[in-house]
PDB file of N, H, CA, C and O in Angstrom:
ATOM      1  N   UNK A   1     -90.664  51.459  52.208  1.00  0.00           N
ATOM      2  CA  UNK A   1     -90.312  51.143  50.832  1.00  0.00           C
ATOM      3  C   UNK A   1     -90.222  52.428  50.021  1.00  0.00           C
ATOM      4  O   UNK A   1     -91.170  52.762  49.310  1.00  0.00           O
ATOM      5  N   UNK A   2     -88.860  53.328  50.120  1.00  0.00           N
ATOM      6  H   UNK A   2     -88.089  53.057  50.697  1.00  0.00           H
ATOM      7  CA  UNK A   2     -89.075  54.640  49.279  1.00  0.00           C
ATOM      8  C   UNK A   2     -88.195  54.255  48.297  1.00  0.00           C
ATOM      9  O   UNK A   2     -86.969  54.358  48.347  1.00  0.00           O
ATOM     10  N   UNK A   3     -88.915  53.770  47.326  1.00  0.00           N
ATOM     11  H   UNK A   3     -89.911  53.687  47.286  1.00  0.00           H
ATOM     12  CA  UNK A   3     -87.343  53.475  46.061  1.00  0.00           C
ATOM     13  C   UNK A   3     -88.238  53.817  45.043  1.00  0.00           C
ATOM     14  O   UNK A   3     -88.407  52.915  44.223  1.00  0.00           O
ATOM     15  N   UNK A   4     -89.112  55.263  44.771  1.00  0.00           N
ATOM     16  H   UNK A   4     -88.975  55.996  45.437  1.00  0.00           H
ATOM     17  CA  UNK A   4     -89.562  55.389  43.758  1.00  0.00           C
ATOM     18  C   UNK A   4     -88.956  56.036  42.833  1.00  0.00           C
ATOM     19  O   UNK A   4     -89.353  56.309  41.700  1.00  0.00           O
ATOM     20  N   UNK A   5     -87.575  56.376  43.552  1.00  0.00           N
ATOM     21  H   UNK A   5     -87.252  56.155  44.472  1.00  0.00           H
ATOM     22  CA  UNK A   5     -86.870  57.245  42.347  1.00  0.00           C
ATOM     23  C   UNK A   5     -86.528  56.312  41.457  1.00  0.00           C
ATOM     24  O   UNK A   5     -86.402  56.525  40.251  1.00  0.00           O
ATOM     25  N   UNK A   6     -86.276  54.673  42.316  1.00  0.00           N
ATOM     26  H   UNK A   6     -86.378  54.500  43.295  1.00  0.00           H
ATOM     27  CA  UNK A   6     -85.293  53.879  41.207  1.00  0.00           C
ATOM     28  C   UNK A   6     -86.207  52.671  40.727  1.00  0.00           C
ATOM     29  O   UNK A   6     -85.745  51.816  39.972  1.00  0.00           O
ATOM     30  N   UNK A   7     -87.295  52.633  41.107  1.00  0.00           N
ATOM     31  H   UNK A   7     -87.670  53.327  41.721  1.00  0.00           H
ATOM     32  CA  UNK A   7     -87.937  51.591  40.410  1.00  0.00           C
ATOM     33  C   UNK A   7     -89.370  52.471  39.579  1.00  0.00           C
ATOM     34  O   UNK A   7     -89.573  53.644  39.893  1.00  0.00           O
ATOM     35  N   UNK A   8     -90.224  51.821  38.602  1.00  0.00           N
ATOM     36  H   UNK A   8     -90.059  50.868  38.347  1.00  0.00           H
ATOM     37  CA  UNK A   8     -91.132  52.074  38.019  1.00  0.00           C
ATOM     38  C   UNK A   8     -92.400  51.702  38.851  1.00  0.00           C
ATOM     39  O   UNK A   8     -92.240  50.915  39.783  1.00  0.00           O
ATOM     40  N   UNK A   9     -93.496  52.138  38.628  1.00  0.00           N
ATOM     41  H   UNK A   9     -93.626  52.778  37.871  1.00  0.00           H
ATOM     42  CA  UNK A   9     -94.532  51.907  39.051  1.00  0.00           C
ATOM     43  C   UNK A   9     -95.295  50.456  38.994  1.00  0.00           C
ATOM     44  O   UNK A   9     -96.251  50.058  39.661  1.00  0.00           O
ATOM     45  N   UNK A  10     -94.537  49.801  37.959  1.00  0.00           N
ATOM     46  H   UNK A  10     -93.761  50.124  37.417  1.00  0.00           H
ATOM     47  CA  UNK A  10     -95.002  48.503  38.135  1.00  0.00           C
ATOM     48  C   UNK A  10     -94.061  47.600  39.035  1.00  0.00           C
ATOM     49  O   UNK A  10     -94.518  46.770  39.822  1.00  0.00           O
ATOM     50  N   UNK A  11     -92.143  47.929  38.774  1.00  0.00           N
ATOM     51  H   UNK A  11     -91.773  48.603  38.135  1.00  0.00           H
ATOM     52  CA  UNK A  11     -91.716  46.924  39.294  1.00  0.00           C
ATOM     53  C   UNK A  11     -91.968  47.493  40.983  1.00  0.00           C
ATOM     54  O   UNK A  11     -91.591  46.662  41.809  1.00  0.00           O
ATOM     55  N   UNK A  12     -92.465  48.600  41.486  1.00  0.00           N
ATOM     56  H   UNK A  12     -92.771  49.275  40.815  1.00  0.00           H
ATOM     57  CA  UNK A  12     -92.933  49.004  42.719  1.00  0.00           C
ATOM     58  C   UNK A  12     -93.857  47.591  43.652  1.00  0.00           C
ATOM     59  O   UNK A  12     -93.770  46.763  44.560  1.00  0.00           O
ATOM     60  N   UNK A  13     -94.811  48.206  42.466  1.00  0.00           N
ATOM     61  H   UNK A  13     -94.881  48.878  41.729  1.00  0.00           H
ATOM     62  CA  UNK A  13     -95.924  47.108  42.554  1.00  0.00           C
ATOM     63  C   UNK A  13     -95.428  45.455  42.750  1.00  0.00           C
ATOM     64  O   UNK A  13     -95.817  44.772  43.698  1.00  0.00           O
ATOM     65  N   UNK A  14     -94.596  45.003  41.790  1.00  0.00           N
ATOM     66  H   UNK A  14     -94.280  45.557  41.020  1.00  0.00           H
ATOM     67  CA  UNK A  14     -93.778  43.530  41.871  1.00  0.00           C
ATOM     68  C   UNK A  14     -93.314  43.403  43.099  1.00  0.00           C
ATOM     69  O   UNK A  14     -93.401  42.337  43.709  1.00  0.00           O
ATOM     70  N   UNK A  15     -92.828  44.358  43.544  1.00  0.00           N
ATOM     71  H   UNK A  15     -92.757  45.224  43.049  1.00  0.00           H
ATOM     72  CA  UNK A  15     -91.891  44.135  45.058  1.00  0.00           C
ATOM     73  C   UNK A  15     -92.656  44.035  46.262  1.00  0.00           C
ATOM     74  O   UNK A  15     -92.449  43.292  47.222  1.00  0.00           O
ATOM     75  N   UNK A  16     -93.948  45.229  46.022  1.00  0.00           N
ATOM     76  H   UNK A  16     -94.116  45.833  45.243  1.00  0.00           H
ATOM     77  CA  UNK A  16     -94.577  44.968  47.073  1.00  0.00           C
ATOM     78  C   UNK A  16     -95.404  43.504  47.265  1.00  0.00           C
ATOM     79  O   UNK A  16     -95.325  43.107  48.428  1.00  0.00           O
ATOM     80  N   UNK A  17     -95.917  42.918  46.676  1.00  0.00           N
ATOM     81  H   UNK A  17     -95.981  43.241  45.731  1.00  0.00           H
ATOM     82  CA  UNK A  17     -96.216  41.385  46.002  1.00  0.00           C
ATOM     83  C   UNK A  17     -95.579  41.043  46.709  1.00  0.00           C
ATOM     84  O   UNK A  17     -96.059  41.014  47.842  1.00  0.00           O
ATOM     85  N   UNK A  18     -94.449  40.674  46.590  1.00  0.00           N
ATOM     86  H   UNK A  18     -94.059  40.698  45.669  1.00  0.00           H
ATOM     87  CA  UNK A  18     -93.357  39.810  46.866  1.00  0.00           C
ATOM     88  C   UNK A  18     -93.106  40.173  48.255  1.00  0.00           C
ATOM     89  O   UNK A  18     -93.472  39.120  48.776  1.00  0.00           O
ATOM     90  N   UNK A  19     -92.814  40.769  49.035  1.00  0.00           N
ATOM     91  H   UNK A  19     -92.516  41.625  48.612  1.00  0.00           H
ATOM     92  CA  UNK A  19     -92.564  40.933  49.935  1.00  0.00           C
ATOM     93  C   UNK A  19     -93.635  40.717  51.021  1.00  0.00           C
ATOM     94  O   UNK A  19     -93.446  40.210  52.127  1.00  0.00           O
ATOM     95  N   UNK A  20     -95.011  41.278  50.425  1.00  0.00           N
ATOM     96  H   UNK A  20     -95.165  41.690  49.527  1.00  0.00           H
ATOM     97  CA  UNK A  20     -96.266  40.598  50.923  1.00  0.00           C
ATOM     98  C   UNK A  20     -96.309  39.606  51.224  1.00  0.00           C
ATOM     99  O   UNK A  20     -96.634  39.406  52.395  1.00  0.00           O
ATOM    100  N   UNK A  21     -95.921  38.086  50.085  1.00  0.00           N
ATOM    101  H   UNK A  21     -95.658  38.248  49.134  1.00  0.00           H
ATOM    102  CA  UNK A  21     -96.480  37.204  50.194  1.00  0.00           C
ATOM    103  C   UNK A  21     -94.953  36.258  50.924  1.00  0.00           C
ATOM    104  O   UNK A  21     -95.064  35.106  51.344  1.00  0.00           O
ATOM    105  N   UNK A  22     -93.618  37.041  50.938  1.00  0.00           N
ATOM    106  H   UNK A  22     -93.528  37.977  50.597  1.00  0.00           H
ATOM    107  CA  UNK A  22     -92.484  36.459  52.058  1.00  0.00           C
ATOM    108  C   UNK A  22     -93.673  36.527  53.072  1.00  0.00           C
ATOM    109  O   UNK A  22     -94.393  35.553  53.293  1.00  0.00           O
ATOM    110  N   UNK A  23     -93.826  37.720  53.659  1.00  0.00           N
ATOM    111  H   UNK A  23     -93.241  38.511  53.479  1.00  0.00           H
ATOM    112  CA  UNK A  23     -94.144  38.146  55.402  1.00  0.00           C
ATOM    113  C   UNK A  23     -94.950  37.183  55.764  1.00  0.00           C
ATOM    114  O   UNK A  23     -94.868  36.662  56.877  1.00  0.00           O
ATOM    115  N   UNK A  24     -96.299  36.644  54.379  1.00  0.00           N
ATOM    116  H   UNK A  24     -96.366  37.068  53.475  1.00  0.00           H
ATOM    117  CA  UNK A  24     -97.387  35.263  55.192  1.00  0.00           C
ATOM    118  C   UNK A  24     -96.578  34.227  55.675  1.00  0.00           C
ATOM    119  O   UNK A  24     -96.652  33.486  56.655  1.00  0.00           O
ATOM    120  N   UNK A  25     -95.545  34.395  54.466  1.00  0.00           N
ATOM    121  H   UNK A  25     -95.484  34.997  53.670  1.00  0.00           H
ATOM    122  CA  UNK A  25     -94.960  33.111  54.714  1.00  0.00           C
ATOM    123  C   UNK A  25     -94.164  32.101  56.657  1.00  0.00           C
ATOM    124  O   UNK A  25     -94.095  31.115  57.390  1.00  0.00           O
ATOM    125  N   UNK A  26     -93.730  33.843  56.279  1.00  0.00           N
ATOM    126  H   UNK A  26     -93.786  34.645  55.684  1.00  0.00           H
ATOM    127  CA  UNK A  26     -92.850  33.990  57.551  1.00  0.00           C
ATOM    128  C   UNK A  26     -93.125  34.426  58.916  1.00  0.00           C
ATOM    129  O   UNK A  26     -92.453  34.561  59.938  1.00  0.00           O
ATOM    130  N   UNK A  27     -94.643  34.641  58.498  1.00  0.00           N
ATOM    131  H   UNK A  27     -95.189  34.531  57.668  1.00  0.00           H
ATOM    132  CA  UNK A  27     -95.133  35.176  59.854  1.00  0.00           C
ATOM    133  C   UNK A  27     -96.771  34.551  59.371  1.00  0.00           C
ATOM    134  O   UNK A  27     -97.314  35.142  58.437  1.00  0.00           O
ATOM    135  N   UNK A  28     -97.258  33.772  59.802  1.00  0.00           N
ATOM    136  H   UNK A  28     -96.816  33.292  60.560  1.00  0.00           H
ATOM    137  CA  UNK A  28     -98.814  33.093  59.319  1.00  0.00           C
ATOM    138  C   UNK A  28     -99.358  34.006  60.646  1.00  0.00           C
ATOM    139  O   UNK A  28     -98.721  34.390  61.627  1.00  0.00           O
ATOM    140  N   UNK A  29    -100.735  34.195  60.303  1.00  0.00           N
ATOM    141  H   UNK A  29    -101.252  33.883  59.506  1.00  0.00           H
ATOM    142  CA  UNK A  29    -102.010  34.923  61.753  1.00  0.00           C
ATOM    143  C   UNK A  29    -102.178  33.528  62.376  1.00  0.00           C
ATOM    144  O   UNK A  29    -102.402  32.521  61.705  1.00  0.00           O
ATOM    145  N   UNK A  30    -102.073  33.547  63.483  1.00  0.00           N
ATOM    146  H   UNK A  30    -101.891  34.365  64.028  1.00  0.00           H
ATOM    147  CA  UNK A  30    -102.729  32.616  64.054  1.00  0.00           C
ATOM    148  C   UNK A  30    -103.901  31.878  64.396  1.00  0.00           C
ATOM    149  O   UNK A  30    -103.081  31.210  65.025  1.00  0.00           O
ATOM    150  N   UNK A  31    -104.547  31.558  64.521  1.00  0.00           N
ATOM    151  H   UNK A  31    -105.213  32.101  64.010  1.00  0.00           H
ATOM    152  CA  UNK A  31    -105.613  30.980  64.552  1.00  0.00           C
ATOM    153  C   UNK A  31    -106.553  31.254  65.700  1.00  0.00           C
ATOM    154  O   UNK A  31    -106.372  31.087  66.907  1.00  0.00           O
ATOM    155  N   UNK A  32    -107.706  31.761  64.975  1.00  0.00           N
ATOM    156  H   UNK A  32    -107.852  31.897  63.995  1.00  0.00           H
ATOM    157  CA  UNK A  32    -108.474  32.252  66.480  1.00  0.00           C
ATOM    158  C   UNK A  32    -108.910  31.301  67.571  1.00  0.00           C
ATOM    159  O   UNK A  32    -108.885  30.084  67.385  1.00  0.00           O
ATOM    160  N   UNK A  33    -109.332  31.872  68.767  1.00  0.00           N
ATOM    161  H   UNK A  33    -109.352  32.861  68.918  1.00  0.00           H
ATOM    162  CA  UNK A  33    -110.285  30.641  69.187  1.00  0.00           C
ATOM    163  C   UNK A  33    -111.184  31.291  69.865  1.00  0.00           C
ATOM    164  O   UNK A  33    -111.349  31.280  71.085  1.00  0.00           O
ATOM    165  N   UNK A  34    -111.736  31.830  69.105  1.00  0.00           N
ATOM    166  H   UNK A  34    -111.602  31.838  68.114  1.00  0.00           H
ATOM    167  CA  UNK A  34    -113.469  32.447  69.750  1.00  0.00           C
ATOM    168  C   UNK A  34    -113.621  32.613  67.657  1.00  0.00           C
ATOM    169  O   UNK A  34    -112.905  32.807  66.674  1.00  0.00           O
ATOM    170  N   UNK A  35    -115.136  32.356  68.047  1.00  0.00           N
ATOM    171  H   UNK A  35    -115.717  32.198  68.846  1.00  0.00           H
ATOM    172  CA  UNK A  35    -115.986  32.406  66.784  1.00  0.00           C
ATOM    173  C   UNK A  35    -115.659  33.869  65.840  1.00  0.00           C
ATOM    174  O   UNK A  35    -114.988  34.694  66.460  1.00  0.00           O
ATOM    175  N   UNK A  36    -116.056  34.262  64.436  1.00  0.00           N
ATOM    176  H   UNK A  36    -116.601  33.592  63.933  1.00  0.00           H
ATOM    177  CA  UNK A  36    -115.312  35.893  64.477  1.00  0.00           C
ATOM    178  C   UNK A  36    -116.407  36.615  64.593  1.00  0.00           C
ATOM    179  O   UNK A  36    -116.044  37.662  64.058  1.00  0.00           O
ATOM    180  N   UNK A  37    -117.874  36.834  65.038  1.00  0.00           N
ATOM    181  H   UNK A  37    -118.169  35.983  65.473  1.00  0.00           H
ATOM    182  CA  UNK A  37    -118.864  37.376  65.263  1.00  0.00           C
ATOM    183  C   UNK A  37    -118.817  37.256  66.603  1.00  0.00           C
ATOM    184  O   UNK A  37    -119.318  38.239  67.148  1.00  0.00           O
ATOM    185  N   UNK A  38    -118.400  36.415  67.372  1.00  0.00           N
ATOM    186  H   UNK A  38    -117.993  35.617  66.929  1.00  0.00           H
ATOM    187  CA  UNK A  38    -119.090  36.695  68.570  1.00  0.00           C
ATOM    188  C   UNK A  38    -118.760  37.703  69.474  1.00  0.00           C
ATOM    189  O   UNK A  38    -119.542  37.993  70.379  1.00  0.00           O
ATOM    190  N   UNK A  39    -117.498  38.374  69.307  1.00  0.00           N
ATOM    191  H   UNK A  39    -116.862  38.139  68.572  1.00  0.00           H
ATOM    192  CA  UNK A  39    -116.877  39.520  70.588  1.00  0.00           C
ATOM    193  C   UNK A  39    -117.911  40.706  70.284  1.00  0.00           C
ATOM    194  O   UNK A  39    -117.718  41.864  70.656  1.00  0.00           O
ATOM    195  N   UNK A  40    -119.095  40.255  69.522  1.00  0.00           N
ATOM    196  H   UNK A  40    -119.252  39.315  69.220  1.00  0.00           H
ATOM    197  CA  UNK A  40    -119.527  42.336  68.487  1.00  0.00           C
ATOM    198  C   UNK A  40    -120.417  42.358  69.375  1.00  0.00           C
ATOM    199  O   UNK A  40    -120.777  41.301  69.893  1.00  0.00           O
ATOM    200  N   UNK A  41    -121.009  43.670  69.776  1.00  0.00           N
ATOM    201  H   UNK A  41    -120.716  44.529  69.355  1.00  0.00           H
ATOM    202  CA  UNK A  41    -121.655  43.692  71.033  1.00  0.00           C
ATOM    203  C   UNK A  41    -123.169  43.727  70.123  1.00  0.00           C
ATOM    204  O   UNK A  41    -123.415  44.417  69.134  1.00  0.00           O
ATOM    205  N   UNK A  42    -124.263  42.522  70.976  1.00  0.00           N
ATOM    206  H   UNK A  42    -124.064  41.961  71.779  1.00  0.00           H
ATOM    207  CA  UNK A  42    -125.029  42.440  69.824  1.00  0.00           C
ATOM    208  C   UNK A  42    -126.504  43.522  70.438  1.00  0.00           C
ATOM    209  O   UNK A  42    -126.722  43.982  71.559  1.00  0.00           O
ATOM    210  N   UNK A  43    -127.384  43.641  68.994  1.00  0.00           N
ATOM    211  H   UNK A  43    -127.207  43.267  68.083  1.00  0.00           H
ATOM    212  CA  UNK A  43    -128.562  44.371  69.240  1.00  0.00           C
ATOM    213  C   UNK A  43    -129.667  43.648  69.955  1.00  0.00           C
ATOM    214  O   UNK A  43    -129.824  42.527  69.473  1.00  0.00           O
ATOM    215  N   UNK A  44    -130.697  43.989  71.203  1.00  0.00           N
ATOM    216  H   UNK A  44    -130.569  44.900  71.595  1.00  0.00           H
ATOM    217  CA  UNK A  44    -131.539  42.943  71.190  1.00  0.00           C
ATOM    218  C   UNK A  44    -132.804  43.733  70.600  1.00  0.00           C
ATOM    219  O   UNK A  44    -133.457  42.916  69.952  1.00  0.00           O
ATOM    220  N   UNK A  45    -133.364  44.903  70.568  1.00  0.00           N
ATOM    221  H   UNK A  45    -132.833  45.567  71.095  1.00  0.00           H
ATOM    222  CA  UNK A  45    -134.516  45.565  69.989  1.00  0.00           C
ATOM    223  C   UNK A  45    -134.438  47.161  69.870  1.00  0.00           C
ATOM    224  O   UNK A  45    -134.234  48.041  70.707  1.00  0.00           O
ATOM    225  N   UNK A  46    -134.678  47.176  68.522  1.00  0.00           N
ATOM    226  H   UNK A  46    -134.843  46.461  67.843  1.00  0.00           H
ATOM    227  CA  UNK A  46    -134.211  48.757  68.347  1.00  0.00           C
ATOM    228  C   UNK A  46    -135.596  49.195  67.628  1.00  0.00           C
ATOM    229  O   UNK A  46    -136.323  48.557  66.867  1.00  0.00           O
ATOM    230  N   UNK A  47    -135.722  50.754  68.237  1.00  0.00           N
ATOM    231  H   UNK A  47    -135.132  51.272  68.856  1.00  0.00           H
ATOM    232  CA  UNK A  47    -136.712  51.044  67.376  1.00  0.00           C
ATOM    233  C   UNK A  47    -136.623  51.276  65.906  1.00  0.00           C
ATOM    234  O   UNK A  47    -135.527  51.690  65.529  1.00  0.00           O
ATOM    235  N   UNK A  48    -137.593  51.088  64.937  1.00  0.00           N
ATOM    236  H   UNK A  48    -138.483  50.751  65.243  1.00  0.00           H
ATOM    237  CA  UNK A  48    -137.521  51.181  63.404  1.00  0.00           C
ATOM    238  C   UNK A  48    -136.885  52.820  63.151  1.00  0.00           C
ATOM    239  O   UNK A  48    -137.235  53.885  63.659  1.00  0.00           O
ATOM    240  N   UNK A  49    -136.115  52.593  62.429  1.00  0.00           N
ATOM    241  H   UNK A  49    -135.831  51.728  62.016  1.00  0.00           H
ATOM    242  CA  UNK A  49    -135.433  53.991  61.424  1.00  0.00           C
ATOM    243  C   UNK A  49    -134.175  53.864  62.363  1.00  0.00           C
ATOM    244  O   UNK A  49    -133.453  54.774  61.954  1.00  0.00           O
ATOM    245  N   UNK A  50    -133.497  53.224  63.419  1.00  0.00           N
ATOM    246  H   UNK A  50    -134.083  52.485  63.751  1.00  0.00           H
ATOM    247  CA  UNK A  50    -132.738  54.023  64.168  1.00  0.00           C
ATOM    248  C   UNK A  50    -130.954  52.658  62.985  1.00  0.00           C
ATOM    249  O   UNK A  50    -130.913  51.536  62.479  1.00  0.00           O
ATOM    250  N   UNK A  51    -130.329  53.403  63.106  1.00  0.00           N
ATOM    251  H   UNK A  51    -130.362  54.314  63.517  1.00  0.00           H
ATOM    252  CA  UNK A  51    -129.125  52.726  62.764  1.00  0.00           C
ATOM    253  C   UNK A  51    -128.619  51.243  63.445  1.00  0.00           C
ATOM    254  O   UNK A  51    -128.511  51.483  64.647  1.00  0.00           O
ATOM    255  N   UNK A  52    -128.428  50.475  63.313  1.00  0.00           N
ATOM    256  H   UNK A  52    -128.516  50.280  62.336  1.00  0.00           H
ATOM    257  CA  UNK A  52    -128.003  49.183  64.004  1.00  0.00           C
ATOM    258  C   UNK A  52    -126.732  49.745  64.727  1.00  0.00           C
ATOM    259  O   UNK A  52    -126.669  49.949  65.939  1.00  0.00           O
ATOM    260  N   UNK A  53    -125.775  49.958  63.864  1.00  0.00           N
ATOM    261  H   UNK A  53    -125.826  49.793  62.879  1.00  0.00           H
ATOM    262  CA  UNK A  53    -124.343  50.000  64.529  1.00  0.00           C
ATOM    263  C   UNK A  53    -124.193  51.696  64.593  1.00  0.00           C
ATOM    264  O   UNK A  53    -124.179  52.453  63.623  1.00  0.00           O
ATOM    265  N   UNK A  54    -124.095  52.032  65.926  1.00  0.00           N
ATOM    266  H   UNK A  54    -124.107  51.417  66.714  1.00  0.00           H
ATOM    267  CA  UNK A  54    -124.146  53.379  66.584  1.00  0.00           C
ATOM    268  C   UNK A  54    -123.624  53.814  67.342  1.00  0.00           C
ATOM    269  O   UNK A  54    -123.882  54.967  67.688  1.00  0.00           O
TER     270      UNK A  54
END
């Protein structure tokens, strides 16, 4: 989208909107089928002070 010479910063903004909300239209995410936590590789005991996700 390089049309900043010819549009303003808002109607920029308008287009991108719009074109955003074509693409859901026209292309929806599909629908998972696994839970959305479960692929995360989980912690079972960490020592105190150390970071969870490492």
């Amino acid at each position: 989208m390089a049309n900043t010479a010819t549009l303003s910063k808002e109607d920029r903004k308008k287009a991108k909107r719009a074109s955003r909300k074509k693409r859901k239209v026209e292309h929806p995410l599909k629908p998972r089928d696994y839970a959305r936590g479960s692929k995360k590789s989980k912690v079972k005991k960490m020592a105190r002070g150390q970071s969870k996700r490492g």
